[in-house]
N, C-alpha and C positions, 0 to 999 in steps of 0.2 A: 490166644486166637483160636478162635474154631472152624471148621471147615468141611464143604461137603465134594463129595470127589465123586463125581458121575463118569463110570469110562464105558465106551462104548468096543465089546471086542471084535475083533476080526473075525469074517464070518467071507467064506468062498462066496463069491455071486452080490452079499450083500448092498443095500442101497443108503449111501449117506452123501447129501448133499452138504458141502461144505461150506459154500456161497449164503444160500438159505441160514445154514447152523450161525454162521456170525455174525451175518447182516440182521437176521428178524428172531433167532430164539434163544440167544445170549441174552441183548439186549431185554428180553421179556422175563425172561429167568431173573435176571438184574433187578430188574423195575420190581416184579410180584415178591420174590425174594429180602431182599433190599440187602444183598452181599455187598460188601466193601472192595472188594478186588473178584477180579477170575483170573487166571492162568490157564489158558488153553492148551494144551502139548497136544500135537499132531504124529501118529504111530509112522515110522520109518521103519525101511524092511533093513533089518541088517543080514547082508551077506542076501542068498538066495529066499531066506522063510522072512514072508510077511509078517508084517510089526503084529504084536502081539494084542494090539489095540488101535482102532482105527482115529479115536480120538479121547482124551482125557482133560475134564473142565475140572479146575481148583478152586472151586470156590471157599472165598474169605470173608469170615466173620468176624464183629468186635468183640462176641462173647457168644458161649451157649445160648445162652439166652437168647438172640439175637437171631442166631441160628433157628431154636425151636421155632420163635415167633417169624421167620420168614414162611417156616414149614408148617405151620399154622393158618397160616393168611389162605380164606380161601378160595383167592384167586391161581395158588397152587394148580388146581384143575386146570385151570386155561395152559399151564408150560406142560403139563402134565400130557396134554390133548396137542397139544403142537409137535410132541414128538414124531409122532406119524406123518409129519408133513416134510419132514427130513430124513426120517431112516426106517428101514423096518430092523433093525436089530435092537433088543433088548438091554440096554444098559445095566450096569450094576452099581447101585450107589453105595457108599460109604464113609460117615461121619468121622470125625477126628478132630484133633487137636493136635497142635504145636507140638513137637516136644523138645 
């Protein structure tokens, strides 16, 4: 199984709606994408220092291939261009596989 892991880090002041993220740019990620799963994980503070990440999607693929050809598609642009309507911090993506 393949997988794309977009986390968004903790940033003082930063702006990420949560509401918006689940309701309208999962769902679209999804659709343009065609992942077979997400996993959402939501950054909690442990102890007094803020979680290290304010949000991390798991996205799941049946194959690389699968993978590529979602990141391919390019309707990519469109989730690409919706980020700014949820956050201004920079995410970091990174691909993988099972192990």
């Amino acid at each position: 199984m393949a997988s794309l892991n977009v986390l968004y880090p903790s940033k003082e002041g930063a702006r990420f709606d949560l509401a918006y993220y689940r309701a309208t740019h999962i769902p679209l990620a999804m659709k343009v994408m065609g992942a077979a799963n997400v996993i959402l994980i939501e950054g909690v503070a442990m102890g007094s220092a803020p979680p290290a990440y304010v949000m991390i999607a798991h996205f799941q693929f049946a194959s690389p291939e699968a993978l590529r050809a979602g990141l391919a598609n390019p309707a990519i642009a469109d989730v690409r261009a919706d980020i700014a309507k949820f956050t201004d911090i920079k995410p970091t993506v990174m691909q993988g596989r099972s192990a």
